[in-house]
C-alpha positions as CSV (number, residue, x, y, z in Angstrom):
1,X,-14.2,34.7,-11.8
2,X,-13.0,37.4,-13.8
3,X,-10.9,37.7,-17.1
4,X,-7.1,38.0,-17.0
5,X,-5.3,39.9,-20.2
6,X,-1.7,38.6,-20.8
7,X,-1.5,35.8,-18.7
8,X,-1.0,31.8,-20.0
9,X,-3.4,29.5,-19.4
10,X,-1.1,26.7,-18.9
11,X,3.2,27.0,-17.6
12,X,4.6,27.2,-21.8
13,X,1.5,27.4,-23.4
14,X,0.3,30.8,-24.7
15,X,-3.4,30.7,-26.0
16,X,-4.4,31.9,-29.1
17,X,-6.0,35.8,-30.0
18,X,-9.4,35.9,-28.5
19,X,-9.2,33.4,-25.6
20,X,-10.4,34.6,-22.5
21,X,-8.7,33.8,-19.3
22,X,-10.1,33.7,-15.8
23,X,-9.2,34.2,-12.6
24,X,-10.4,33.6,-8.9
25,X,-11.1,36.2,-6.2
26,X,-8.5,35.5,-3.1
27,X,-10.5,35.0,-0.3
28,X,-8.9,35.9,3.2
29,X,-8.9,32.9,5.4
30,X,-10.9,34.0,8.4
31,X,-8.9,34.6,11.8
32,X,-9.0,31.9,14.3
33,X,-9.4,32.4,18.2
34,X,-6.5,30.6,19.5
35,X,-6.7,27.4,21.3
36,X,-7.5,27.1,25.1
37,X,-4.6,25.4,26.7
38,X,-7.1,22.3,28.1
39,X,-8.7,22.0,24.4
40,X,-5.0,22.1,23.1
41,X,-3.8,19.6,25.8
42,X,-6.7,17.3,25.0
43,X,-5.5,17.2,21.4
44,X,-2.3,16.4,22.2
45,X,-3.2,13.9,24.1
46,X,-5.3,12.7,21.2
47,X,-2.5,13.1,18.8
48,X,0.1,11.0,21.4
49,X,-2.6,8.3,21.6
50,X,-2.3,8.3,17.7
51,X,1.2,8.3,17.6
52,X,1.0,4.8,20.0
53,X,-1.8,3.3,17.8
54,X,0.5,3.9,15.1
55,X,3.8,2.1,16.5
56,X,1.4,-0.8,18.0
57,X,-0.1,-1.2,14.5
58,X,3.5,-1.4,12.5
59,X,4.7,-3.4,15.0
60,X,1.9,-6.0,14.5
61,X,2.1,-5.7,10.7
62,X,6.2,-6.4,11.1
63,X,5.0,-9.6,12.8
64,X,2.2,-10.4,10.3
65,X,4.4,-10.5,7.7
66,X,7.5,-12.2,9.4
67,X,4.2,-15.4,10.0
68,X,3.3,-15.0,6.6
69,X,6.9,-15.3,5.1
70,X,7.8,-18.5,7.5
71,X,4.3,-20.4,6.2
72,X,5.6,-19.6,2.6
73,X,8.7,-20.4,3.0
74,X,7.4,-24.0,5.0
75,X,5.0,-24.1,2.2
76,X,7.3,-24.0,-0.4
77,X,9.0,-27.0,1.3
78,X,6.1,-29.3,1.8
79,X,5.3,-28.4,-2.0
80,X,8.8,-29.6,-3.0
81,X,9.0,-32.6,-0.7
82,X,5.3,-33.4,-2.0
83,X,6.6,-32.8,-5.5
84,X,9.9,-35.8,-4.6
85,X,7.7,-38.3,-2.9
86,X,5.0,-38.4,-6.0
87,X,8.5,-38.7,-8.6
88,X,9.3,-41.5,-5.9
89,X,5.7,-43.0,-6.2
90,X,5.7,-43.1,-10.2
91,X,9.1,-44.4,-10.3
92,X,8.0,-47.2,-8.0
93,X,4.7,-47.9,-10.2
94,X,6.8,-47.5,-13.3
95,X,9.2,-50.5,-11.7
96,X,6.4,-52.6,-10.7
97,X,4.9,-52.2,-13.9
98,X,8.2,-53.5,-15.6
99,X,8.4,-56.5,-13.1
100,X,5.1,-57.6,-14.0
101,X,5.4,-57.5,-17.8
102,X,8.5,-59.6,-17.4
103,X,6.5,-62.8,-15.9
């Protein structure tokens, strides 16, 4: 890296006198040979298979979490009718318990 006179080390923010700024060396990207028609098919091929992987894989999570909001949902309503049959239950001992005091 080299210094840079003039130019801000940060977007809005000028540094102060004596601050030395660097800069990187571009480097040209090196040309490519291009592609061979059966090495570019097989990538596309690769790239399709992808693309189905992907779809298959959404697809399953759509269902996944369809299941998992149906058992939370049935969840939700065993928990409630658990939580109404122990109320039922006390009551009951509550009225037995009054019966029993009364003899």
């Amino acid at each position: 890296m080299r210094p840079v006179a003039g130019a801000p080390a940060r977007p809005g923010h000028w540094p102060g006198p004596g601050t030395i700024l660097y800069s990187c060396p571009i480097t040209p990207i090196p040309k490519r040979e291009p592609m061979e028609d059966a090495d570019l098919q097989l990538l596309t091929a690769k790239f399709d298979q992808l693309l189905q992987k992907l779809e298959q894989l959404k697809a399953e999570n759509r269902l996944l979490r369809a299941n998992e909001k149906s058992w939370r949902e049935e969840r939700a309503h065993l928990i409630e009718k658990n939580e109404m049959a122990r109320h039922k239950v006390e009551a009951m001992i509550l009225r037995l318990k009054a019966l029993e005091q009364d003899t």
